[in-house]
Backbone as JSON Lines, residues from 0, in Angstrom:
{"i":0,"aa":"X","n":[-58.37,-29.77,107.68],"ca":[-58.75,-29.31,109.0],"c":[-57.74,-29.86,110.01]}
{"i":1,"aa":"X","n":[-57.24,-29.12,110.69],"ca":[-56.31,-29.36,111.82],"c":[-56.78,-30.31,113.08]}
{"i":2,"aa":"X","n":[-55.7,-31.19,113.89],"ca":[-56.28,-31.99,114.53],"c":[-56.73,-30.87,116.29]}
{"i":3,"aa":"X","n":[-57.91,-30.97,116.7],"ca":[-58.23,-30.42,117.65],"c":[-57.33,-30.3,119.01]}
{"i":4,"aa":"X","n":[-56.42,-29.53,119.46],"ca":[-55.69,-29.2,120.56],"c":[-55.85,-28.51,122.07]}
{"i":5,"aa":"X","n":[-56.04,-29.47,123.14],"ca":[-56.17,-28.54,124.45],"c":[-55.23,-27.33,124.18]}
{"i":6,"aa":"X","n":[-55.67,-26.11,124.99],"ca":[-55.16,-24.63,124.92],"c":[-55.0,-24.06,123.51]}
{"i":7,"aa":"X","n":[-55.54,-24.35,122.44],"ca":[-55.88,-23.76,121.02],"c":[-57.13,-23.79,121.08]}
{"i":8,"aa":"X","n":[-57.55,-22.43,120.23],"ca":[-58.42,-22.36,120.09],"c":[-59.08,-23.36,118.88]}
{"i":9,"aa":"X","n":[-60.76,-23.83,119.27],"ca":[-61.15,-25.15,118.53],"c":[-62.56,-24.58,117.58]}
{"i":10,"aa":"X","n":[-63.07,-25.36,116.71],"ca":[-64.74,-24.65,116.34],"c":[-65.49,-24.67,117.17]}
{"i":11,"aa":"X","n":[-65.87,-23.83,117.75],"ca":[-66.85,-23.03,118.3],"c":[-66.44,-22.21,119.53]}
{"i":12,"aa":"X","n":[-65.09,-22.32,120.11],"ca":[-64.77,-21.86,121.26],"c":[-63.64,-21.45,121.47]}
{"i":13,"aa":"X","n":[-62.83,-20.24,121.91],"ca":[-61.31,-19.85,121.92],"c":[-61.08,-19.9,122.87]}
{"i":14,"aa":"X","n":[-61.78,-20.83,124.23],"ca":[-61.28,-20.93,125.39],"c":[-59.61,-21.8,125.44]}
{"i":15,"aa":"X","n":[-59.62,-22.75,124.61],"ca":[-58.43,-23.42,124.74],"c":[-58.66,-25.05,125.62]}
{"i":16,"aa":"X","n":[-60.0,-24.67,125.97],"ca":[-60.35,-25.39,127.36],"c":[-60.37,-27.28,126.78]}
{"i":17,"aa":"X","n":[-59.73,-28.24,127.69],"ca":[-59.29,-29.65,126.98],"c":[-60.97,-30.2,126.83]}
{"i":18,"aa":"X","n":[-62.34,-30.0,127.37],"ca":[-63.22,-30.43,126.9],"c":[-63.96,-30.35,125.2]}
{"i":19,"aa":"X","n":[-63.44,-28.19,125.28],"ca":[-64.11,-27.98,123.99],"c":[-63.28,-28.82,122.8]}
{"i":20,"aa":"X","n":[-61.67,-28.74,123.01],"ca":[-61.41,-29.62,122.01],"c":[-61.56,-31.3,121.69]}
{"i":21,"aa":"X","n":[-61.91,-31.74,122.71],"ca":[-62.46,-32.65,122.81],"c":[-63.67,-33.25,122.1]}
{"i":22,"aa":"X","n":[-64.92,-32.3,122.63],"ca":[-65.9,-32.31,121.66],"c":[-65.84,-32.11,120.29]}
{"i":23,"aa":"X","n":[-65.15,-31.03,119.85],"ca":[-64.82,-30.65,118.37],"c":[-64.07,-32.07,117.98]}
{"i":24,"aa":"X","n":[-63.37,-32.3,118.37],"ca":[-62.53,-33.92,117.63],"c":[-63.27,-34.82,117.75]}
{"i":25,"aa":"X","n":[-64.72,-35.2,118.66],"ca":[-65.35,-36.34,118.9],"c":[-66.47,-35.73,118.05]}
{"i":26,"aa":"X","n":[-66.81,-34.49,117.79],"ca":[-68.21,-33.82,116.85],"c":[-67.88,-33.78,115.55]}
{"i":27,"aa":"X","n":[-66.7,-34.56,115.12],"ca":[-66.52,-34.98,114.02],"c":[-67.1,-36.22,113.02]}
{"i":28,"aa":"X","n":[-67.22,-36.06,112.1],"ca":[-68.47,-37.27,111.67],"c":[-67.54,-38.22,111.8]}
{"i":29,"aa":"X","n":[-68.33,-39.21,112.06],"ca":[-67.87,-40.75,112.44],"c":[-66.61,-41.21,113.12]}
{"i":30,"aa":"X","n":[-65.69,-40.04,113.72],"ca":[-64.56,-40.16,114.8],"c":[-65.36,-40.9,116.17]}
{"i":31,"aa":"X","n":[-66.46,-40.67,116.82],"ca":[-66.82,-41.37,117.98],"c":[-67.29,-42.54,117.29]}
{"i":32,"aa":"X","n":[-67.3,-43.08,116.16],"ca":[-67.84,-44.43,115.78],"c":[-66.9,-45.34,115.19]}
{"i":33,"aa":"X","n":[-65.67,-44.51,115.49],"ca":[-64.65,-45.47,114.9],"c":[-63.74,-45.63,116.5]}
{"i":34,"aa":"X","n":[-63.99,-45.07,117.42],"ca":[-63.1,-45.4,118.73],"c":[-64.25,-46.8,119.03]}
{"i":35,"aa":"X","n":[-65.75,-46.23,118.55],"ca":[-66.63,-47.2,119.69],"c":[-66.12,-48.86,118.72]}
{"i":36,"aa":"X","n":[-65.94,-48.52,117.67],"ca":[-65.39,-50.33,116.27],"c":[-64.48,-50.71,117.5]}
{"i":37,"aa":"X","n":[-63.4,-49.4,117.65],"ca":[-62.21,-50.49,118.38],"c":[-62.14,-50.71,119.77]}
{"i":38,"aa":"X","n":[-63.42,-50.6,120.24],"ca":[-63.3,-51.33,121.73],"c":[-63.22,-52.32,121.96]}
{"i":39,"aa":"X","n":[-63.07,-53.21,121.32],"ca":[-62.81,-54.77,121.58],"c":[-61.46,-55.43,120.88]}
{"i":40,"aa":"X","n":[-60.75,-54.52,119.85],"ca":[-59.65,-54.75,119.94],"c":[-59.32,-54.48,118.27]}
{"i":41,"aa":"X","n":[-58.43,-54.53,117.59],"ca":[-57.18,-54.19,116.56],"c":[-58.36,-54.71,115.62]}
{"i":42,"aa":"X","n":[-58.18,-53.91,114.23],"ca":[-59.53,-53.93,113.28],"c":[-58.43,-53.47,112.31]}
{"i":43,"aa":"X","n":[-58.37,-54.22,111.18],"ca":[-57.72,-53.66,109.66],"c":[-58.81,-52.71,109.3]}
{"i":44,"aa":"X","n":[-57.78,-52.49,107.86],"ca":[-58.73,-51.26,107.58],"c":[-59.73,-51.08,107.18]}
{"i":45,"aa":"X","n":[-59.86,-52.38,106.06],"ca":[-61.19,-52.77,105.16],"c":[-62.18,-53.01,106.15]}
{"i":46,"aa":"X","n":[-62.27,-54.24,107.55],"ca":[-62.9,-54.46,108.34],"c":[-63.52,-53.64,109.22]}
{"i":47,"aa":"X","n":[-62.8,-52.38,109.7],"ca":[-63.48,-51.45,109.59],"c":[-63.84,-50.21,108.71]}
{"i":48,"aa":"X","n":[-63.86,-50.26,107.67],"ca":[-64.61,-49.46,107.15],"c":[-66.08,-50.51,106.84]}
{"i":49,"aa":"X","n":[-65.79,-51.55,107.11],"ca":[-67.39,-52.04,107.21],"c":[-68.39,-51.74,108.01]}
{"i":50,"aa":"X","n":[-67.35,-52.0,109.24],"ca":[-68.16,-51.56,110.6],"c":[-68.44,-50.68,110.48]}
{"i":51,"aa":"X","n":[-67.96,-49.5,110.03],"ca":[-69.01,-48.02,109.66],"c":[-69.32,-48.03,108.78]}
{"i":52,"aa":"X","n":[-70.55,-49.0,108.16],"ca":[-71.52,-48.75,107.03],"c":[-70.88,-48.44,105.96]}
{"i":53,"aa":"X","n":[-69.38,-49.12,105.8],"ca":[-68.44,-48.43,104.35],"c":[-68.4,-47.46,104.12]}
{"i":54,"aa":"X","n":[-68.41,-46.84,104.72],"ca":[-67.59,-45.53,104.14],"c":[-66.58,-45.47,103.53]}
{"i":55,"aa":"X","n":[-66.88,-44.02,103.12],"ca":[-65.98,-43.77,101.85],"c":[-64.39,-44.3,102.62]}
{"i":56,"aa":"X","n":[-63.15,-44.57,101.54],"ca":[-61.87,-44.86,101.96],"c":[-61.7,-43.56,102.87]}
{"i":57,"aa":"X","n":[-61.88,-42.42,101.35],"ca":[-60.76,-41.5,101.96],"c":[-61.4,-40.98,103.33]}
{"i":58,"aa":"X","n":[-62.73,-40.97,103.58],"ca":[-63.18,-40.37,104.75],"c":[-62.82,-41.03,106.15]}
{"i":59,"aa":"X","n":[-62.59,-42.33,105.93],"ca":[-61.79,-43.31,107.11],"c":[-60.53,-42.81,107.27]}
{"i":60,"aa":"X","n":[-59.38,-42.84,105.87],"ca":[-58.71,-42.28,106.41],"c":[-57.77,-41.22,106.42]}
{"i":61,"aa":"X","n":[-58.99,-40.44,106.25],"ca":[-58.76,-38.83,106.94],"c":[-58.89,-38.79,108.78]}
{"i":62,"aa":"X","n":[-60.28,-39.79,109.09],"ca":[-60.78,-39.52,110.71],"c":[-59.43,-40.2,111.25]}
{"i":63,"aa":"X","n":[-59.36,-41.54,110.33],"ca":[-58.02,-42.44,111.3],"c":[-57.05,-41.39,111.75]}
{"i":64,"aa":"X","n":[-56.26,-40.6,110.55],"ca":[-55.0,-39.81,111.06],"c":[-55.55,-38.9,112.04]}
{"i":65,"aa":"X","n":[-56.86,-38.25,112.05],"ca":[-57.17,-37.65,112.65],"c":[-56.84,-37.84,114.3]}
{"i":66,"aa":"X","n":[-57.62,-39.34,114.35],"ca":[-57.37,-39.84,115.99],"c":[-55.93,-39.99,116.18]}
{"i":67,"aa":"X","n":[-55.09,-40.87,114.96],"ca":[-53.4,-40.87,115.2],"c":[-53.12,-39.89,115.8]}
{"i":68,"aa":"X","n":[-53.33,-38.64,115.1],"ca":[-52.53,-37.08,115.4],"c":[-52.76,-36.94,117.12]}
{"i":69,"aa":"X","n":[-54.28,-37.13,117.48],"ca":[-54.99,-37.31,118.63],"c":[-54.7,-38.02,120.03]}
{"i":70,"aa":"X","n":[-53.73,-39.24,119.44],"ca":[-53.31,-40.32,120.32],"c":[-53.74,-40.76,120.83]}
{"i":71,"aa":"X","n":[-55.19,-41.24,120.05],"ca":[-56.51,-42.22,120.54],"c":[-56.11,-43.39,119.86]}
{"i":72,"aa":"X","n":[-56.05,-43.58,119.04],"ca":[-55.42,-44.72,117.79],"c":[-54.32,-44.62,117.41]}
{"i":73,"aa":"X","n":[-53.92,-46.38,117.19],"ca":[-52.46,-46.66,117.26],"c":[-52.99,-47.61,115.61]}
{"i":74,"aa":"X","n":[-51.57,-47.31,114.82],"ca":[-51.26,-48.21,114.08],"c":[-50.53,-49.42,113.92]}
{"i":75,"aa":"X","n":[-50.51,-50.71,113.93],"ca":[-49.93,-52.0,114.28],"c":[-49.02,-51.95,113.3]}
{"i":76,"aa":"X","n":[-48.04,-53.08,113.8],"ca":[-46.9,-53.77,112.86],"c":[-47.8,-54.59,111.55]}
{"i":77,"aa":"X","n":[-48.87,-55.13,112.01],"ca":[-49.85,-55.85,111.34],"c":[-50.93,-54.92,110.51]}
{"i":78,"aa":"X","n":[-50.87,-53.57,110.64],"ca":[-51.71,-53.0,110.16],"c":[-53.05,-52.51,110.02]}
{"i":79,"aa":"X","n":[-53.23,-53.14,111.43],"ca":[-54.46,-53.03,112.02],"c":[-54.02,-51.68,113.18]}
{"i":80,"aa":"X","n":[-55.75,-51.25,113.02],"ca":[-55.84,-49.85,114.22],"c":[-56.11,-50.62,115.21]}
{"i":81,"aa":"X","n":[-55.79,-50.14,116.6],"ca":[-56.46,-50.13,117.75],"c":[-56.55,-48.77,118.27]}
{"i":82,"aa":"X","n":[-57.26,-49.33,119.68],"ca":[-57.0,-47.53,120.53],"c":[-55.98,-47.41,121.37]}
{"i":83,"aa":"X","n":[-55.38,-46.82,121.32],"ca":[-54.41,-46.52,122.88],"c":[-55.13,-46.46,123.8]}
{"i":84,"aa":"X","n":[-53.83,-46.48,125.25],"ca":[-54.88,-46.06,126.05],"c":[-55.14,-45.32,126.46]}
{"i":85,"aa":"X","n":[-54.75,-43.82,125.8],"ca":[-55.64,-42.75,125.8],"c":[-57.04,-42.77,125.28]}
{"i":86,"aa":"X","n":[-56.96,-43.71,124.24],"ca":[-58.59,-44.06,123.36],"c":[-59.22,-44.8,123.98]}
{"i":87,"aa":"X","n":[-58.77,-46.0,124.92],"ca":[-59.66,-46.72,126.05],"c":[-60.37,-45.69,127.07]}
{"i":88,"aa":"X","n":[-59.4,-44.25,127.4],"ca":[-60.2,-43.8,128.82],"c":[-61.13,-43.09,127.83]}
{"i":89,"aa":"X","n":[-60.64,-43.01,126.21],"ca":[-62.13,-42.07,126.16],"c":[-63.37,-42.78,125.69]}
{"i":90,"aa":"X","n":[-63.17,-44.44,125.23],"ca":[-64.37,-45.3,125.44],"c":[-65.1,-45.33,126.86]}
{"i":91,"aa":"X","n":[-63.98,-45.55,127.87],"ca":[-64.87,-45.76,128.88],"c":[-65.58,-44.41,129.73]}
{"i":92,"aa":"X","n":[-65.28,-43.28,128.67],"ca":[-65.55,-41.89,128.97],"c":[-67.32,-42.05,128.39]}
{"i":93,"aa":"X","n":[-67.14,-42.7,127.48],"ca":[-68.18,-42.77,126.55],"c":[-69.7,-44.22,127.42]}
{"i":94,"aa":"X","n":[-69.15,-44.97,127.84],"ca":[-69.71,-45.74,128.2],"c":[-70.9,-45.27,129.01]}
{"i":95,"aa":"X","n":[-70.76,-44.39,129.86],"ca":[-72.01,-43.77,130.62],"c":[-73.07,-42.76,129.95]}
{"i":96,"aa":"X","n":[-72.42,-42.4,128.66],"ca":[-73.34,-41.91,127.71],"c":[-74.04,-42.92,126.73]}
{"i":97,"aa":"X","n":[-73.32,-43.77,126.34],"ca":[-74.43,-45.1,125.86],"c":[-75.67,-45.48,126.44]}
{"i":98,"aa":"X","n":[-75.64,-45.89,128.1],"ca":[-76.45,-46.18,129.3],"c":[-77.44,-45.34,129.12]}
{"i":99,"aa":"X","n":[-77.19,-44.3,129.31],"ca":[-78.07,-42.6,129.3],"c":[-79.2,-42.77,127.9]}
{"i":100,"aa":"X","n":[-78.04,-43.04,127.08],"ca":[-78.8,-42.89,125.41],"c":[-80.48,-44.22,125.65]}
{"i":101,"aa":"X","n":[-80.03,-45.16,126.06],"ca":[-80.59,-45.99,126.26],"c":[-81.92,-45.41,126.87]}
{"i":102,"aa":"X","n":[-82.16,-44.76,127.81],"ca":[-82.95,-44.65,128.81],"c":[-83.93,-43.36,128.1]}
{"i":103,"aa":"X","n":[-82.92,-42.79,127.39],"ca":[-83.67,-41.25,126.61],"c":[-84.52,-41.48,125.54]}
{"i":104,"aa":"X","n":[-84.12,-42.69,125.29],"ca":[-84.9,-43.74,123.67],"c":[-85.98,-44.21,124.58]}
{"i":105,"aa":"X","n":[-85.89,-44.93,125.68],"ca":[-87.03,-45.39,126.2],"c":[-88.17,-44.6,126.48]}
{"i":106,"aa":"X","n":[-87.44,-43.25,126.88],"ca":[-88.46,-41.66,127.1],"c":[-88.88,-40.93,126.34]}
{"i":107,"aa":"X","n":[-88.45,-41.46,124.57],"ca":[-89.41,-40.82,123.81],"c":[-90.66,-41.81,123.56]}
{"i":108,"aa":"X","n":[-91.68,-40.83,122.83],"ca":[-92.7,-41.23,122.38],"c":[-92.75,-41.33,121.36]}
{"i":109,"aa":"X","n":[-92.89,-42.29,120.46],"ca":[-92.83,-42.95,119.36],"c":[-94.48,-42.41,118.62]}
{"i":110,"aa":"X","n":[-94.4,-41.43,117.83],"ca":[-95.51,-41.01,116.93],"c":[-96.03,-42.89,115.97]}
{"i":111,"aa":"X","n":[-96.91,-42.8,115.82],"ca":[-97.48,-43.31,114.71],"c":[-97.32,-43.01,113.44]}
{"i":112,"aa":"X","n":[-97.07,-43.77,112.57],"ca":[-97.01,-43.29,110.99],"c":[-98.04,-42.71,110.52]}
{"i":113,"aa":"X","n":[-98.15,-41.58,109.59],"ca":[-99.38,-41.42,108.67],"c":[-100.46,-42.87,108.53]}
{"i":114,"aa":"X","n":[-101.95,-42.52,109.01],"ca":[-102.29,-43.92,108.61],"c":[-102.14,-44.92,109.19]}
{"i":115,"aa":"X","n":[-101.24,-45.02,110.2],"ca":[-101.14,-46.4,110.92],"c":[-102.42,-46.69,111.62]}
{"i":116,"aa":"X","n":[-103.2,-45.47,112.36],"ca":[-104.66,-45.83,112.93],"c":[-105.49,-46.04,112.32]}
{"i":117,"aa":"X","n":[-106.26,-45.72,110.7],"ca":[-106.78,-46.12,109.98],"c":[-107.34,-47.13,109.78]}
């Protein structure tokens, strides 16, 4: 699968438009969970593939080149990823949707289990 490009057309949309590809590269499994590992700074590879619940190698790094191609993530002399700082504005793009998430968890209603009133 090709890396998602402003003014190409992306999955789900032939506008070209820099959000839809955006979403399509971040609606990728575990690409927004590997920018959110490196917000605090340069992560080898093993170390993060922990941080995402181990995942598979190759699925790390397929997303990694993915963000490389992307120019969200940088590869070190040391061998560790970080984000650029194209990948910082899109953490801190992300940061006001964390906040949000927070508040939407507080606004559901939490069913009871089968049996829990019993």
């Amino acid at each position: 699968m090709s890396v998602p490009r402003p003014g190409r057309p992306v999955r789900g949309s032939s506008t070209g438009r820099p959000l839809m590809a955006a979403l399509d590269l971040f609606g990728r499994r575990w690409n927004l969970r590997i920018v959110w590992e490196l917000r605090h700074g340069a992560v080898g590879f093993r170390a993060l593939q922990q941080r995402c619940d181990d995942m598979s190698s190759s699925v790390l790094r397929q997303r990694l080149t993915e963000l490389l191609d992307a120019g969200l993530v940088e590869q070190r002399p040391d061998a560790a990823y970080a984000l650029t700082e194209l990948g910082h504005g899109a953490y801190r793009a992300l940061r006001p949707l964390a906040r949000w998430s927070g508040e939407w968890a507080s606004a559901q209603v939490v069913d009871d289990p089968p049996g829990a009133s019993d």
